[in-house]
N, C-alpha and C positions, 0 to 999 in steps of 0.2 A: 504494500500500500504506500504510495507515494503522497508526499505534502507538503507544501509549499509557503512560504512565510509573504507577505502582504508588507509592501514596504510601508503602508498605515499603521502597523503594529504602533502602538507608542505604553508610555509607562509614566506613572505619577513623580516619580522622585528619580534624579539622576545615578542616587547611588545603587539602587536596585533594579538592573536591568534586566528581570525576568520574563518580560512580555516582550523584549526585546532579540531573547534568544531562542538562536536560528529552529535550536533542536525543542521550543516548547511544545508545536501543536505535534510534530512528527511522535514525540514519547509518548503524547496522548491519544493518538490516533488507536494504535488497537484497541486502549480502553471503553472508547466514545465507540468506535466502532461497532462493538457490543452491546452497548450501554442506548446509546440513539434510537434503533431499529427497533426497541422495546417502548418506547412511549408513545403516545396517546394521542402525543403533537407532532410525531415523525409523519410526515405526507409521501415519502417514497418506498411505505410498504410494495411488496410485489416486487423490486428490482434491486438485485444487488449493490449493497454499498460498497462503494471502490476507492473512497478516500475523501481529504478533506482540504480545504483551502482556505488560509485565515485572513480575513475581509480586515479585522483590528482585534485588538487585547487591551485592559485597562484593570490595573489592579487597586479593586475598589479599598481592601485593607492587606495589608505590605504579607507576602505569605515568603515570610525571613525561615533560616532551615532552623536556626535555634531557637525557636518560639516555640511557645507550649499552646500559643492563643490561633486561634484559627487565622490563613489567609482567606481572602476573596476576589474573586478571579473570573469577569465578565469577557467573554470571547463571542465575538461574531464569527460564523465559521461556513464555508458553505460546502455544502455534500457534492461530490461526483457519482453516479452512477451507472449500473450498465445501461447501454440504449442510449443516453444521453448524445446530444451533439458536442465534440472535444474542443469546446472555448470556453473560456472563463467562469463565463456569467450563467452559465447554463444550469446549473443546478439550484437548488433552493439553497437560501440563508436561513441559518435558525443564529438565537440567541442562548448559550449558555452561563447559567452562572453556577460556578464551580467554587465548591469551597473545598482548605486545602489544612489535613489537618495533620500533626504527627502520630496521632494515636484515637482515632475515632472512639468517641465515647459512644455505650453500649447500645442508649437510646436514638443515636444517628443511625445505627447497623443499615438499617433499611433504605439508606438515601445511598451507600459506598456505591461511588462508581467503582474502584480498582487503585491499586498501586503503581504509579509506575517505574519502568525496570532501569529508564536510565530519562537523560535532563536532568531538566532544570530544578524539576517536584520530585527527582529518585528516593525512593524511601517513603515518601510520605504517602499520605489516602485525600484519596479527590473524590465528592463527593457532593452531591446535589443538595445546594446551598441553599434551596427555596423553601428544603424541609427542616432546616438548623432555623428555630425563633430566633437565636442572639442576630445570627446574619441580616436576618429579614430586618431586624430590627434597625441596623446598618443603612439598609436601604432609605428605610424612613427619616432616617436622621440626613442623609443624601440629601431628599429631596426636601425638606426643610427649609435648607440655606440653597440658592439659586447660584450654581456657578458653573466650570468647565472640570474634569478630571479627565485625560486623557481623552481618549477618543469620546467622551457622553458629556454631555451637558445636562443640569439638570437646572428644570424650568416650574415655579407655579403663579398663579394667577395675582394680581396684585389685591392685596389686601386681606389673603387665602392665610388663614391659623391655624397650622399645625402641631398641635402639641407637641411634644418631646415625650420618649417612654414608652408611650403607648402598646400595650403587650400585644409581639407579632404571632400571630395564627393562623398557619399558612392550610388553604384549603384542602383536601386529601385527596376530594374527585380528581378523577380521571379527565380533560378536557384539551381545548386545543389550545389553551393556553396554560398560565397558572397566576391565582392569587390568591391574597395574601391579605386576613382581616387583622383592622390595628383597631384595641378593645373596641369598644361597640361603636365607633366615629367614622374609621375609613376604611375604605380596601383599594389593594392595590391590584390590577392587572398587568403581566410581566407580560410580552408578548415570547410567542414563542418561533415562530417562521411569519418571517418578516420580508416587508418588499420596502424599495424606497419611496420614500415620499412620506405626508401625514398621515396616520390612519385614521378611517373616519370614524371611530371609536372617541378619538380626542378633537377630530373637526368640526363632526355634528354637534353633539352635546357644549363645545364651547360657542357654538354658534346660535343655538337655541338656548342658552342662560344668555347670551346677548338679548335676544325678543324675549327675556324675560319667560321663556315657557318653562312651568315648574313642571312638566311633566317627567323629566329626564333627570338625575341625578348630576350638577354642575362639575367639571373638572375641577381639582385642588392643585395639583401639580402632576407634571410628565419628566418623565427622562430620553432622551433621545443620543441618537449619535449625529455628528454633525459630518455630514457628507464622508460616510462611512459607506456608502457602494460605488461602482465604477462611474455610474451618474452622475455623482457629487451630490443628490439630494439628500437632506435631513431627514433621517427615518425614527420613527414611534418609537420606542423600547415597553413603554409601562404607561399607565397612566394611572394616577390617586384621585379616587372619587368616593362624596359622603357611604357611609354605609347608613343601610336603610333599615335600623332596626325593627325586629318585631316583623317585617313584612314577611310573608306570604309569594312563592312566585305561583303564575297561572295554569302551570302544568299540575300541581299539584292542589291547588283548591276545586279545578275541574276531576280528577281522578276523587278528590272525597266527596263530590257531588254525585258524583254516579255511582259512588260504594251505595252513599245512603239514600240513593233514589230522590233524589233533591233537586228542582229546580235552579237553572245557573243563567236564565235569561236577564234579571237585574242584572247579573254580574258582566253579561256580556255584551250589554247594550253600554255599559258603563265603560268598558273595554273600547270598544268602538267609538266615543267621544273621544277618548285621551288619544288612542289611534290619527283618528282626524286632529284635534288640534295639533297634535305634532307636523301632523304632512301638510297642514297650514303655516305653522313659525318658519318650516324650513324652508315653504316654497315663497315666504316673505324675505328673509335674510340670507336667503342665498340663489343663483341662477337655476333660471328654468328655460326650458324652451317647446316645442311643439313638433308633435309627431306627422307627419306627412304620410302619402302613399309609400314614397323611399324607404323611407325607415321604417315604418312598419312591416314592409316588403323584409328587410333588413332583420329583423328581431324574429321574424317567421321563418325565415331562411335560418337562424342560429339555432331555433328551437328543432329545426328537421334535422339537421348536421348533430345534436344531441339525440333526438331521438334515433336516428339509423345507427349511432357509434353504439349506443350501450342494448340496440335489440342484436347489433352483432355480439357483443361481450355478453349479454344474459340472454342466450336461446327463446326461453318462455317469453318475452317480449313480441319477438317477431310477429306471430300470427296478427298481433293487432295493431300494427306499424305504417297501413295504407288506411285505416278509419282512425287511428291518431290522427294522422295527417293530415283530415280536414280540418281538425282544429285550428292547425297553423296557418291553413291556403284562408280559411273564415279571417282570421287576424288581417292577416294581408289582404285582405279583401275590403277589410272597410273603410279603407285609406281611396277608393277609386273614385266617391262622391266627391270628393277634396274637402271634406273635412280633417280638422286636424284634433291631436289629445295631446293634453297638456303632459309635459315631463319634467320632472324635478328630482333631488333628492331626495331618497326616499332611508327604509331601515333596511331592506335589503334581506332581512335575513330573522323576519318577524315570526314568533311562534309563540306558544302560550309557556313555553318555557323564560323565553328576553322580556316578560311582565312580570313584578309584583305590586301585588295588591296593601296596602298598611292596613294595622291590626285595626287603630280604631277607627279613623274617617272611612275606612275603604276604599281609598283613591289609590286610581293606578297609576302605576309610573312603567316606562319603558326604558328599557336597558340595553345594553352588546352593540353596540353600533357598527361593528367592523365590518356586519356582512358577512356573506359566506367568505370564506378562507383559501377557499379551493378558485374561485375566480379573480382572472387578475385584477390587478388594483385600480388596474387605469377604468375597469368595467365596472369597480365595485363604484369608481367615482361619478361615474355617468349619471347624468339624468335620465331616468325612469318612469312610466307611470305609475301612481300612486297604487292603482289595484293590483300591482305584484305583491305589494303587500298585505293587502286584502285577503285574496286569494292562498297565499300562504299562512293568513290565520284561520280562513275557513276551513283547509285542510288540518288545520291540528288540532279545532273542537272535533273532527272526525275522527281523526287518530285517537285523542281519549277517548270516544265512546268505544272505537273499537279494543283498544286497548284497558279499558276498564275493568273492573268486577265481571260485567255484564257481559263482558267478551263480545259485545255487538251483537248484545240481543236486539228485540223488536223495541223493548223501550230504551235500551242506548239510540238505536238508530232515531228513535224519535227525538230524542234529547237533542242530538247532535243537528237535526233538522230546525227545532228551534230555537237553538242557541246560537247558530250561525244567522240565520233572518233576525236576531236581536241586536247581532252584531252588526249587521249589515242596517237595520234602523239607528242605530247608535251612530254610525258613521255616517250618515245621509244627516241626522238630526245637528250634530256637529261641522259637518263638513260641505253640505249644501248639495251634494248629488248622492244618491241613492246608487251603491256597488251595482244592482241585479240589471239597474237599467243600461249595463253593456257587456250582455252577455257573451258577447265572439270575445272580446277583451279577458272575461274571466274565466270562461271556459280554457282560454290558450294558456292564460299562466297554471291554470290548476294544472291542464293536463302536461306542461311541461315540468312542474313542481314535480308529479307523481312519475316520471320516468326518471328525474333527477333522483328520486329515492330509489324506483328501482335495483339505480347502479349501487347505490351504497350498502343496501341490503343483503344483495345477491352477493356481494364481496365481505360484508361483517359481519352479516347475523343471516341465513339462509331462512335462519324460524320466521323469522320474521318478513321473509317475503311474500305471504299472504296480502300482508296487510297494504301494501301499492297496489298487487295486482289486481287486487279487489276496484281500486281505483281506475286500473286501466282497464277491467271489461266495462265498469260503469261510460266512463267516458270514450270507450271506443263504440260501445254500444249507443251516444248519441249522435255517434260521428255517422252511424248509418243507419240515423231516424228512427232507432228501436225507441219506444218509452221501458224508459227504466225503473225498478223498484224505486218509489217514493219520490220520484223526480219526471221533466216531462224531456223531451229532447230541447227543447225552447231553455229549460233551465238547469240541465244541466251542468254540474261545476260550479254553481251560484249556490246564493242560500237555500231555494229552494227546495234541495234536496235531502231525502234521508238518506241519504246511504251513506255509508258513514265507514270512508276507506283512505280519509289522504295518510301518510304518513309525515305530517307538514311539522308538528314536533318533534319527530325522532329523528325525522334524516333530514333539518334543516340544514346540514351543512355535508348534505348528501354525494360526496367525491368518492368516494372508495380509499380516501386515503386519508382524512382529516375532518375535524369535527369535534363537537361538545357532547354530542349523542352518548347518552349513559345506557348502562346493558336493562333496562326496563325500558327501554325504546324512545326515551325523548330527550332532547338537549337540556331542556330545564330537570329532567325529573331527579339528578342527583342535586340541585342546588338549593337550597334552607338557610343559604347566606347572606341574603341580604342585599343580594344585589345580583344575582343567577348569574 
């Protein structure tokens, strides 16, 4: 395995030039190379790892060979693998932070990456820093004070009060990133595969605490690297934002509604305001534009090129791959009148898992702004119509019903039928246009949502692939004018329907190789944090 040092490399203090030497990432290379392939946030499952290449290094606290006290050791690092094209920039960047210790204490065991055999760290244990609190703690105290440390800068909002102390609790789930609760006030998200530029995790939310919308928890402070890829663009590393005590996320107040046979249309109609008001502040304070014949031509063309790729990769797709695909020609179709539909920023990657609810007002807030993960950043930045996200909340009241107690019985499916028409009145009542009334529109994203889960299914949970395909004879079965159980061909993929098959919370970040997706099948359902 071959690896190669980044003349970005740089180091805090001149007397310890550890992140400087030639031999650091090569010693750590078999380690990582074992160690990577195993997490939750590696997106190159499927293809062998081949090595590594270090983008910068910055050592956050000095990891000297006669200390007793832990170092800390941030590396941007980017993977090669097989299939890859042989330049540079080809492979993913991840973010790690490795702490460096002489003698791991007993209750770290669990984070040990490995020893390594020779460098710069010979002798010592490297070890995943996000699970040591003292470390985490480190981080908090970073970002506190606003300044430059080697290759990061760390950045927060003016007038933003961060305690000091604050005990760090680093999350345990499984996800595609990692964070890290500081006592009940803040959390931090570390990102973990990184692209350059701002993420819109920390672009949106500070652009909506600008229009004042409290729906979103405000940024406190971020860390970034400053023109740390071959770009030269400033890229995200974390960002710190309030924690939302006491709350509730919506993957999980929907699964105890359907334990106990409970009505959840308040709840989802309430959902659908805070929905709308956000896709109002953002399409106030930041650019929009307008969708044409072209581009909607454009985005129908994307969603076929997705649907042919993953009915080749998952067989069982196929059969219904020419009545999908009216769905798409319908999209593109309604662009020939020369009307146009508005697009703006939107959440990108909305489920009932990126809401929670607070214990006592009940007010929702929406959270994760990154977007799926699996698409590029320049796509996640695009303006959109607003009913992609629509669409991908109506698929995840379905997913819980299916996914519930009720396993999709006859009264799940009815729940799921009126809890998505509550949502969809909730977001007409707020929002000013009623979702149902463009149904080629909604129909397309649904049925591109549920092929986007297909692939992630069929490649992480097989069990689970019921529960899309359910969705795909629904919506194939509209594509050629059948009437469907609880739904008409006119409304299919809208609220209208019972049937009740998206899998819009589990595989919201539905790639085959990355994602929040928890093994109960939905992004939010491992999350009780306070902030999903």
């Amino acid at each position: 395995m071959s690896d190669t040092a980044s003349t970005r490399a740089t180091r805090n203090t001149p007397d310890r030039p550890l992140v400087l030497a030639p031999d650091l990432l090569p010693s750590l290379a078999p380690l990582l190379a074992a160690w990577v392939p195993r997490q939750r946030w590696f997106a190159g499952k499927g293809q062998q790892l081949t090595g590594f290449t270090l983008v910068s290094a910055t050592e956050l606290l000095p990891c000297v060979s006669d200390s007793t006290a832990p170092g800390l050791l941030q590396l941007l690092v980017r993977t090669r693998q097989s299939g890859q094209p042989d330049r540079p920039a080809a492979g993913d960047c991840y973010q790690l932070l490795l702490g460096v210790h002489p003698a791991l204490p007993p209750q770290l065991a669990p984070a040990a990456i490995g020893r390594p055999a020779d460098g710069p760290l010979r002798g010592r244990t490297v070890y995943d820093a996000l699970l040591d609190n003292r470390l985490c703690g480190l981080l908090l105290e970073r970002l506190r004070v606003p300044g430059r440390l080697g290759a990061l800068r760390f950045c927060h909002e003016p007038g933003a009060a961060i305690p000091s102390g604050l005990p760090a609790r680093p999350i345990a789930v499984e996800q595609s990133n990692s964070s890290i609760v500081y006592g009940d006030t803040f959390i931090l998200k570390v990102f973990r595969r990184i692209a350059p530029g701002v993420n819109p995790d920390l672009e949106l939310p500070r652009a909506l605490a600008g229009a004042r919308c409290a729906r979103v928890p405000a940024p406190a402070a971020w860390f970034e690297a400053a023109g740390a890829e071959e770009c030269g663009e400033t890229t995200t590393l974390g960002v710190l934002q309030p924690f939302l005590r006491g709350s509730a996320d919506g993957w999980q107040l929907a699964l105890h509604a359907l334990a106990v046979r409970a009505d959840f249309t308040g709840s989802a109609r309430a959902l659908g305001h805070a929905t709308a008001e956000v896709h109002t502040a953002l399409a106030q304070v930041l650019p929009t534009t307008e969708l044409h014949r072209p581009q909607l031509a454009a985005i129908a063309a994307q969603m076929t090129e997705r649907l042919d790729a993953t009915a080749r990769a998952v067989p069982v797709l196929a059969p219904y791959r020419a009545r999908l695909r009216a769905a798409f020609d319908a999209l593109a179709a309604v662009g020939h009148d020369g009307r146009g539909w508005a697009a703006q920023r939107i959440h990108g990657d909305l489920h009932l898992g990126q809401t929670l609810r607070s214990a006592g007002a009940g007010r929702w807030s929406l959270i994760d702004f990154e977007g799926e993960p699996a698409r590029p950043p320049a796509e996640r930045r695009r303006p959109q119509q607003a009913l992609r996200d629509v669409a991908a909340m109506l698929r995840s009241f379905d997913y819980a019903a299916r996914s519930g107690p009720g396993g999709g019985d006859a009264w799940s499916l009815e729940w799921a039928q009126r809890t998505r028409a509550a949502f969809c009145r909730g977001y007409a009542e707020a929002g000013g246009h009623d979702p149902r009334s463009a149904p080629e529109l909604m129909r397309a994203y649904e049925t591109d949502k549920a092929v986007y889960e297909v692939l992630y299914e069929a490649r992480h949970r097989p069990d689970w692939l019921p529960v899309p395909m359910a969705a795909i004879r629904r919506l194939a079965a509209a594509g050629d004018g059948t009437t469907t159980r609880g739904g008409t061909t006119g409304t299919a993929g809208t609220a209208g329907t019972a049937e009740a098959t998206g899998a819009g919370a589990g595989a919201a970040e539905a790639t085959g190789t990355t994602g929040s997706g928890g093994p109960r099948g939905a992004a939010g359902s491992a999350r009780s944090d306070g902030r999903g």
